[in-house]
Structures are given as structure tokens and as C-alpha cells.
MMTF fields as JSON, N, C-alpha, C and O atoms, coordinates in Angstrom:
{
  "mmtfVersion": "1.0.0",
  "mmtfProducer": "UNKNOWN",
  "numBonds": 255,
  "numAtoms": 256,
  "numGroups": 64,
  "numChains": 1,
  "numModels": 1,
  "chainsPerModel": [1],
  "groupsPerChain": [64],
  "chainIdList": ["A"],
  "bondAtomList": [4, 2, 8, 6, 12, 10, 16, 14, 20, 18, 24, 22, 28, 26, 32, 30, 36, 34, 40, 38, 44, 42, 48, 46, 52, 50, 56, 54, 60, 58, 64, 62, 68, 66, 72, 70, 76, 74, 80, 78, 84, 82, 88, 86, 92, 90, 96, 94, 100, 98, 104, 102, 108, 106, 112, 110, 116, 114, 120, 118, 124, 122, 128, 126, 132, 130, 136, 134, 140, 138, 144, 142, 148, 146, 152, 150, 156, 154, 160, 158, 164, 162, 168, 166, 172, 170, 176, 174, 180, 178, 184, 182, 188, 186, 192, 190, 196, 194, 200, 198, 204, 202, 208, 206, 212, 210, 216, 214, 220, 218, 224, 222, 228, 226, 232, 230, 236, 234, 240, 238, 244, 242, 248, 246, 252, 250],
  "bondOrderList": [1, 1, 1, 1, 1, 1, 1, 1, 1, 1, 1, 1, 1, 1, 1, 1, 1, 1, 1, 1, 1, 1, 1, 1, 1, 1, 1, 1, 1, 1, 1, 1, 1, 1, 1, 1, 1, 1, 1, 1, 1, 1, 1, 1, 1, 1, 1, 1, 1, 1, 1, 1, 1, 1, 1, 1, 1, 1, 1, 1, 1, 1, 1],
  "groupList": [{"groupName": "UNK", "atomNameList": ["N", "CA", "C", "O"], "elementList": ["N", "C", "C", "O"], "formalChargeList": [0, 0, 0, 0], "bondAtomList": [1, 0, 2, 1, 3, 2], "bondOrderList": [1, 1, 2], "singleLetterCode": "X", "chemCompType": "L-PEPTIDE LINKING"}],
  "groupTypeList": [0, 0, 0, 0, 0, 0, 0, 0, 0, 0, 0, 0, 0, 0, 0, 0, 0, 0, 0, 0, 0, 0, 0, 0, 0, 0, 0, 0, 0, 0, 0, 0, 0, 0, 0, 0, 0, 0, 0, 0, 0, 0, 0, 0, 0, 0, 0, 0, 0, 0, 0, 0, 0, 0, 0, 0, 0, 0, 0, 0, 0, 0, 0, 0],
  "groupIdList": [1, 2, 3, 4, 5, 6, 7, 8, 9, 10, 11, 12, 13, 14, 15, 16, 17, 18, 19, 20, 21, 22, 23, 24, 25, 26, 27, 28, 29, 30, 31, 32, 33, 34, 35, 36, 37, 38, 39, 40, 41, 42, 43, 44, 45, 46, 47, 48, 49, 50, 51, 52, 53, 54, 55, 56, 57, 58, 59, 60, 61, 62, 63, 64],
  "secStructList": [7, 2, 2, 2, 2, 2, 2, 2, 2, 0, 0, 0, 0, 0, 1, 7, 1, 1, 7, 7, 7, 6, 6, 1, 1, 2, 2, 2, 2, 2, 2, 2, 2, 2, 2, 2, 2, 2, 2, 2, 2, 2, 6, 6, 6, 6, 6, 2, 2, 2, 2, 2, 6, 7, 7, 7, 7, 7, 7, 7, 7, 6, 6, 7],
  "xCoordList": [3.2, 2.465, 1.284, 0.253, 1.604, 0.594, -0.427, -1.548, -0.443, -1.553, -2.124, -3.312, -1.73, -2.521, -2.893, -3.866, -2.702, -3.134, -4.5, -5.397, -4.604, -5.563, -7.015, -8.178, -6.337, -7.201, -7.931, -8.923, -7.519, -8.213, -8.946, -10.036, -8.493, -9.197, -10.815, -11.815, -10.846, -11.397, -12.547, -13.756, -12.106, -12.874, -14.142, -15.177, -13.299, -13.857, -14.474, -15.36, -14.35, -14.843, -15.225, -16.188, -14.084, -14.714, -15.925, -16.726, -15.864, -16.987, -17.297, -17.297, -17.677, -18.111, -19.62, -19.702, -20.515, -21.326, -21.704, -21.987, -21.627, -21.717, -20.016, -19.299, -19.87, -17.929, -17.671, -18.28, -16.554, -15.55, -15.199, -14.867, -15.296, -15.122, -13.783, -13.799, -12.803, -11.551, -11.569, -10.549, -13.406, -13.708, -14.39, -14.588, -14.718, -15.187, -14.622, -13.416, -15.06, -14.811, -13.805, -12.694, -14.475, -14.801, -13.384, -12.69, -13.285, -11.753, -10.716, -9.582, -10.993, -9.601, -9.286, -8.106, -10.214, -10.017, -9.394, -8.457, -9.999, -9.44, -8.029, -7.478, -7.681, -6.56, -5.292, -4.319, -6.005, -4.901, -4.805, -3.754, -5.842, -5.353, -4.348, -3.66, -4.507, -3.657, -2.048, -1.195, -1.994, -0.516, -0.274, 0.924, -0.979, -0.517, -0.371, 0.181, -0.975, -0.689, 0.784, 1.508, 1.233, 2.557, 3.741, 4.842, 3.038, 4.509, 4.77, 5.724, 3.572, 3.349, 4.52, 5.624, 4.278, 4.744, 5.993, 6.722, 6.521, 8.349, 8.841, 10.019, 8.497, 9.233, 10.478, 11.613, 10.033, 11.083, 12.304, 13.203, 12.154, 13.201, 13.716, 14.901, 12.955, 14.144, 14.519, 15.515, 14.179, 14.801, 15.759, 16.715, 15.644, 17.031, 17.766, 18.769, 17.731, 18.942, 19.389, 20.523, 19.022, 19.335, 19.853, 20.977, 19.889, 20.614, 22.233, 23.368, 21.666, 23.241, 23.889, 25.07, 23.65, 24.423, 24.421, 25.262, 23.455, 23.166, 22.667, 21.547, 23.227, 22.705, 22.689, 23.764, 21.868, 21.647, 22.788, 22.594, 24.162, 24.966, 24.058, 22.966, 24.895, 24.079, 24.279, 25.491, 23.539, 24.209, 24.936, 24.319, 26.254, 26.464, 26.214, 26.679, 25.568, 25.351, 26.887, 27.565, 27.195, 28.108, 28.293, 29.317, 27.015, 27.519, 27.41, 26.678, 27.832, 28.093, 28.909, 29.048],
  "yCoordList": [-8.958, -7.946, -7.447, -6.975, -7.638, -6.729, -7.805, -7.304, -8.88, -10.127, -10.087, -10.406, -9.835, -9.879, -8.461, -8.459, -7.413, -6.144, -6.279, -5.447, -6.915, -7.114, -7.818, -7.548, -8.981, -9.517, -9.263, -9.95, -8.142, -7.403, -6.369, -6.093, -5.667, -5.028, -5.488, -4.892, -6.48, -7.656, -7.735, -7.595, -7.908, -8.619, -7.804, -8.147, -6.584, -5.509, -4.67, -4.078, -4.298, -3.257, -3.63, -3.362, -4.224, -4.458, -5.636, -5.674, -6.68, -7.524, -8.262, -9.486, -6.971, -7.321, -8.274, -9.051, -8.237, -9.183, -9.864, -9.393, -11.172, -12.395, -12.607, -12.701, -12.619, -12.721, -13.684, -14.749, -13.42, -14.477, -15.441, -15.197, -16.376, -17.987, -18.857, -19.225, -19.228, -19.795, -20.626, -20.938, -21.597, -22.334, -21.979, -22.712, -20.444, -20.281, -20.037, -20.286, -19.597, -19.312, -18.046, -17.945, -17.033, -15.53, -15.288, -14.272, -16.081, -15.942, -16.402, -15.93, -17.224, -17.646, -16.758, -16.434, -16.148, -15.101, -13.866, -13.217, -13.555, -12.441, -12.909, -12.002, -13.767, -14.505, -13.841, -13.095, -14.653, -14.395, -12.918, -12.357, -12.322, -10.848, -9.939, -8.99, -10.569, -10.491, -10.5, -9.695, -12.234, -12.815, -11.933, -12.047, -10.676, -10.385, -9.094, -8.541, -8.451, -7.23, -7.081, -6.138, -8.219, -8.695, -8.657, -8.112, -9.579, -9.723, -7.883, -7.271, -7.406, -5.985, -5.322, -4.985, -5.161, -4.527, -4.874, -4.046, -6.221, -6.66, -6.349, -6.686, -5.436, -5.551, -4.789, -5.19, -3.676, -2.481, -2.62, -1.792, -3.504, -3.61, -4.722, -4.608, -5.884, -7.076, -6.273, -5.621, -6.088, -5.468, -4.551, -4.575, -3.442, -3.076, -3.507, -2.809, -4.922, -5.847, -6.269, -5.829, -6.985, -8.322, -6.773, -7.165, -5.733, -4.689, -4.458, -4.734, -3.808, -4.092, -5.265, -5.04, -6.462, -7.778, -8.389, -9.171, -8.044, -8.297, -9.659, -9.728, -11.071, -11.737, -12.597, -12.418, -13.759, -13.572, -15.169, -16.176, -14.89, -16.404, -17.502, -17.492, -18.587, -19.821, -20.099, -20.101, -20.417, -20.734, -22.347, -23.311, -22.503, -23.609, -24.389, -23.969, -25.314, -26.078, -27.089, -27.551, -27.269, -27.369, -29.123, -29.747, -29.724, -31.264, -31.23, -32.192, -30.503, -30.312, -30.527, -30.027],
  "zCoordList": [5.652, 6.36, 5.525, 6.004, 3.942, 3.389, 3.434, 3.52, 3.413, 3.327, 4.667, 4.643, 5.706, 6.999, 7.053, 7.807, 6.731, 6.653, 5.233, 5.376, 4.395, 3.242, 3.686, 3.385, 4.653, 5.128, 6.173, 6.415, 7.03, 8.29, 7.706, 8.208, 6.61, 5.673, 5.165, 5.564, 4.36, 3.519, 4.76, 4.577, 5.646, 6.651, 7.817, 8.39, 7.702, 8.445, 7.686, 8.303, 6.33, 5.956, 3.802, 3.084, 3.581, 1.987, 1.832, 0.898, 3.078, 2.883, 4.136, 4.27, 5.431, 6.416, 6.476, 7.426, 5.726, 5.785, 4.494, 3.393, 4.959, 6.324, 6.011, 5.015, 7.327, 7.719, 7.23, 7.337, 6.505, 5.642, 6.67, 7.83, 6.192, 6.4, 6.087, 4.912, 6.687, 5.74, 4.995, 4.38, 4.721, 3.986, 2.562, 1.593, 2.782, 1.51, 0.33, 0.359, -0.834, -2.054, -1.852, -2.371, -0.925, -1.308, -0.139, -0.09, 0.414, 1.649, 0.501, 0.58, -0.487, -1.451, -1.958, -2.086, -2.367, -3.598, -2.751, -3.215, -1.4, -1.001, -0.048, 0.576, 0.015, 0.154, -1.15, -1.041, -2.473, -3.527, -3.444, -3.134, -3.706, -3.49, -2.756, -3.133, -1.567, -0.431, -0.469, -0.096, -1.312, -1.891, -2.796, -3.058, -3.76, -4.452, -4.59, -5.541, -3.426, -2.69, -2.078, -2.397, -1.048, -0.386, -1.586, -1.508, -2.984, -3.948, -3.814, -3.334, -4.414, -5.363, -4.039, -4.466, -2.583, -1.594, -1.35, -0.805, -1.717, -1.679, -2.266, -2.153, -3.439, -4.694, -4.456, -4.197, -4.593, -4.696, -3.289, -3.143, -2.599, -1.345, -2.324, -2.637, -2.913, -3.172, -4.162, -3.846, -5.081, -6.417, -6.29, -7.066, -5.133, -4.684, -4.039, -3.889, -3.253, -2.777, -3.758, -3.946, -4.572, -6.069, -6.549, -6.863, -6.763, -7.706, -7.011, -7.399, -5.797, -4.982, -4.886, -4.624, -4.98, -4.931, -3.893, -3.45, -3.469, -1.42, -1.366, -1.872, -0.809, -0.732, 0.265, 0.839, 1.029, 2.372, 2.385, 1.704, 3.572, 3.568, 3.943, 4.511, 3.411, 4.405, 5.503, 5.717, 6.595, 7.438, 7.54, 7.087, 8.16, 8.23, 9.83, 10.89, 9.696, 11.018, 11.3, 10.382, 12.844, 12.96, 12.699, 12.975, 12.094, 12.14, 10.41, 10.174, 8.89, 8.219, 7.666, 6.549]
}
């Protein structure tokens, strides 16, 4: 969420002109930013699952 919220951001208002391109330089970079806005924003939920011991089963498919 935080990477599609960075990038509507990015796009509309930190570097509305000339509109980012998914081919350019300047979309990668505000891309990684994005990925690293999202880690920065998961944290504190995974880090308090992995603390409680919460972890997600596998599922088993029935030809297994």
C-alpha cells in the first residue's frame, strides 16, 4: 500500500512535470523509494507477529 500510495504521491505532486514514465530513470528511483517506504511501513506489524510466534500454516493441497 505504501508503494502505490508513494507513487501517486511522486506523480502528482513531488515531480508532476514532465510525468513519470515507467521507462525512465527517475520512475526507478521513485519506485525504490516506494519499496522502501512499504519495508519501513511492515515493520512494526511483522516484528510484532515474529515476537508473538504467529506464523502463517501451510496450506495442504489435497493431491499431496
Amino acid at each position: 500500500m505504501a508503494l502505490f500510495a508513494w507513487l501517486t504521491l511522486a506523480h502528482r505532486v513531488v515531480l508532476p512535470e514532465p510525468p513519470l514514465r515507467p521507462d525512465s530513470a527517475t520512475f526507478g528511483f521513485a519506485d525504490q523509494l516506494g519499496l522502501i517506504a512499504g519495508f519501513i511501513a511492515a515493520w512494526p506489524t511483522a516484528s510484532w507477529q515474529l515476537g508473538r510466534g504467529l506464523t502463517i500454516e501451510q496450506r495442504r493441497l489435497p493431491y499431496d
